[in-house]
C-alpha positions in Angstrom: 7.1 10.1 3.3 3.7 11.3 3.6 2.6 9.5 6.4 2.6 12.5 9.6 -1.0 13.5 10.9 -2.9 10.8 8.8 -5.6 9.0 9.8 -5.1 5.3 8.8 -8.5 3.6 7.6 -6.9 -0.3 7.5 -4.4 -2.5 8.0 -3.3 -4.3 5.0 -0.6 -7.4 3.5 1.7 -5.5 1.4 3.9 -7.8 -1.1 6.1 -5.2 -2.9 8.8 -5.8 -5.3 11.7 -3.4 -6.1 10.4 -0.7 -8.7 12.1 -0.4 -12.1 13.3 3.2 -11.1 16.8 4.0 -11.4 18.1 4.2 -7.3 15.3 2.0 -6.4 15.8 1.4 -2.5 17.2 -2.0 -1.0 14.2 -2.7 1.2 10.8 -1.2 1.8 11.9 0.7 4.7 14.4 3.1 3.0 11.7 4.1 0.4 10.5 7.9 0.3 7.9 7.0 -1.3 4.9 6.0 0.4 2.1 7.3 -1.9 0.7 4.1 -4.3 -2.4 3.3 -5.9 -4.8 0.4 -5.4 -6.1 -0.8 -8.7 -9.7 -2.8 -8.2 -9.6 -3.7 -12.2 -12.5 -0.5 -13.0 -11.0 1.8 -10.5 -7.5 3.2 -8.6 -7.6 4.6 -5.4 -4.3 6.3 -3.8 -2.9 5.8 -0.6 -0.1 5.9 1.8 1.1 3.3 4.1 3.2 2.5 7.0 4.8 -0.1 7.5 3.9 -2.1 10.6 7.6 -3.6 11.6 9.8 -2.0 9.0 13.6 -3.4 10.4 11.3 -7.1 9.0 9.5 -5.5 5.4 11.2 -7.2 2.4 10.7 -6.9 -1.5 9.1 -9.9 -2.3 7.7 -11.2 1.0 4.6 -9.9 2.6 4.6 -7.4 5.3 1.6 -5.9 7.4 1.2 -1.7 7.1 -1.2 0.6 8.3 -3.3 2.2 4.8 -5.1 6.1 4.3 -7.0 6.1 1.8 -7.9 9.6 0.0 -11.3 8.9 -1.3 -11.9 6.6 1.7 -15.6 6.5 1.0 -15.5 5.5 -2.1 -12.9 2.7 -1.1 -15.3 1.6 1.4 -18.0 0.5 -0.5 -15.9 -1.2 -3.2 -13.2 -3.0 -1.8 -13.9 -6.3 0.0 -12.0 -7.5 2.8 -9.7 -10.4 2.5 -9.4 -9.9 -1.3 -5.9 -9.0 -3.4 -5.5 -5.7 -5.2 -3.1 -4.6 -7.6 -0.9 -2.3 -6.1 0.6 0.6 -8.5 3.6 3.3 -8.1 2.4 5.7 -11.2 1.9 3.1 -14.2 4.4 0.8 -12.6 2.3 -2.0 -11.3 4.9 -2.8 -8.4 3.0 -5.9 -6.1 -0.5 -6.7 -4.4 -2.4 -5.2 -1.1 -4.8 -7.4 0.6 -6.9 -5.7 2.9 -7.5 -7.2 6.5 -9.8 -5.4 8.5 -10.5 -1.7 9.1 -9.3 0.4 11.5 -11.9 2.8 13.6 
């Protein structure tokens, strides 16, 4: 998971649902990997996430997580707070990401 010395730049409503892969994980949790794409509709941004109380994530249900951003100001002034994103793992488009608030 790619998710040591990051800094996170939100906190965001994951709803994930199991990816198509072949050995797809049974929850969230047991996932290694953490590195998906926000899709805006004109633009995809990547980022990692962790998850806030993993032993509760679920496919299917929303679960808060912690987001980094790569190109975080370009996120910045695109993204609105409060609204739902796509949420990609490669092409796969795999659930939504609402954002709630920034971190500092």
């Amino acid at each position: 998971m790619l998710t040591e010395n990051r800094k996170y730049n939100f906190v965001g409503e994951l709803t994930l649902h199991k990816s198509n892969i072949a050995n797809a994980p049974h929850q969230p949790k047991d996932d290694k990997v953490n590195w998906l794409f926000l899709n805006t509709g004109e633009r995809q941004f990547s980022f990692v996430y962790k998850i806030g109380n993993p032993l509760e994530a679920r496919y299917g249900s929303p679960f808060k997580a912690d987001l980094a951003f790569t190109m975080i100001e370009a996120v910045q002034d695109i993204i609105n707070l409060n609204q739902a994103y796509e949420v990609l793992r490669g092409q796969e488009i795999i659930g939504t990401v609402r954002i709630i608030n920034a971190l500092e």
